[in-house]
Steps between C-alpha positions, in 0.01 A plus 500: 500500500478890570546785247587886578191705407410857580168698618437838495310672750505854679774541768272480790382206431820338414664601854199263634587213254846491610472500847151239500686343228120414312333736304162664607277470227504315193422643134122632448582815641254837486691775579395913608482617187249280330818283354513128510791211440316235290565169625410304219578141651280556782633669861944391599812663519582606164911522455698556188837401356620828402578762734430780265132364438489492896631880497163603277281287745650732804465807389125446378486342848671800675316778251160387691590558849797802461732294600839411394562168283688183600615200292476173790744202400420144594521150377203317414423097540374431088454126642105434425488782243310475182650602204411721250649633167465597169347160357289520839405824645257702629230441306512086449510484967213687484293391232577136642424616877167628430393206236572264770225651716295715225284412234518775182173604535554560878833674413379749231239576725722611793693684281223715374371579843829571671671804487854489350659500835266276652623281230808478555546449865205228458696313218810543722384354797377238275855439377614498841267234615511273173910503575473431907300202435744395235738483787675826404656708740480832221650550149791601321438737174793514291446790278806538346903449563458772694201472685305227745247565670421296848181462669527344865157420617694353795727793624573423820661159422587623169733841513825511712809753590288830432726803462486855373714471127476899492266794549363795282407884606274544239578869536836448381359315146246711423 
């Protein structure tokens, strides 16, 4: 079963996704100017259900590297996605991803000696690895009506029919 979803990246970068038709680089991205996206479910493809939520991603994307901002269309395979939603979010995968492999003691002392961002991408990859070996394939977030989130740890099997939905001058909104 596929879904439409929608990424938003800067316009150079999309022309490449298009024609490869698979995306160069997943999530955990540090960009020029000391700006990073937080992958908080460890290092995918992170897609959205709205394209107006992927508009906001593109032009932080296309802010970083003067470029313009492009909103890529494609359908994505939720076969072998986990769930997640407001009786289970966030929170509950990863508390239950790291107590799997983590006792307290070890976990509060991690957290003291990590910096914030180490943190996070630790107890993301963490996520991602407690899900693969549940036989996940990456997870859908429902947030709201509105918005789902997808994670595709498995991209290349995962995302089909990339195409550019529209693009931005960012001169022209500013």
């Amino acid at each position: 079963m596929r879904q439409i979803v929608y990424r938003g990246v800067e316009y150079g970068e999309a022309l490449r996704v298009v024609r490869a038709q698979r995306y160069e680089r997943e999530e955990r991205r540090h960009f020029v100017n000391g700006a990073s996206a937080k992958a908080v479910f460890g290092a995918g493809v992170y897609l959205v259900s709205n394209p107006e939520v992927a508009t906001q991603y593109a032009i932080c994307h296309a802010e970083t590297v003067w470029d313009r901002a492009a909103i890529l269309r494609q359908e994505v395979d939720v076969v072998g996605l986990f769930c997640l939603d407001e009786r289970y979010g966030e929170n509950e995968l990863r508390t239950d991803a790291l107590r799997t492999k983590h006792s307290a003691e070890s976990l509060e002392h991690r957290s003291h000696v990590m910096g914030y961002q180490e943190w996070l991408e630790w107890t993301g990859d963490e996520v991602r690895t407690y899900l693969l070996a549940a036989g996940y394939r990456g997870l859908q977030y429902r947030i709201s009506s509105e918005l789902t989130y997808y994670v595709c740890y498995q991209p290349e099997v995962q995302i089909y029919e990339i195409s550019i939905l529209s693009v931005l001058d960012l001169r022209e909104i500013t």
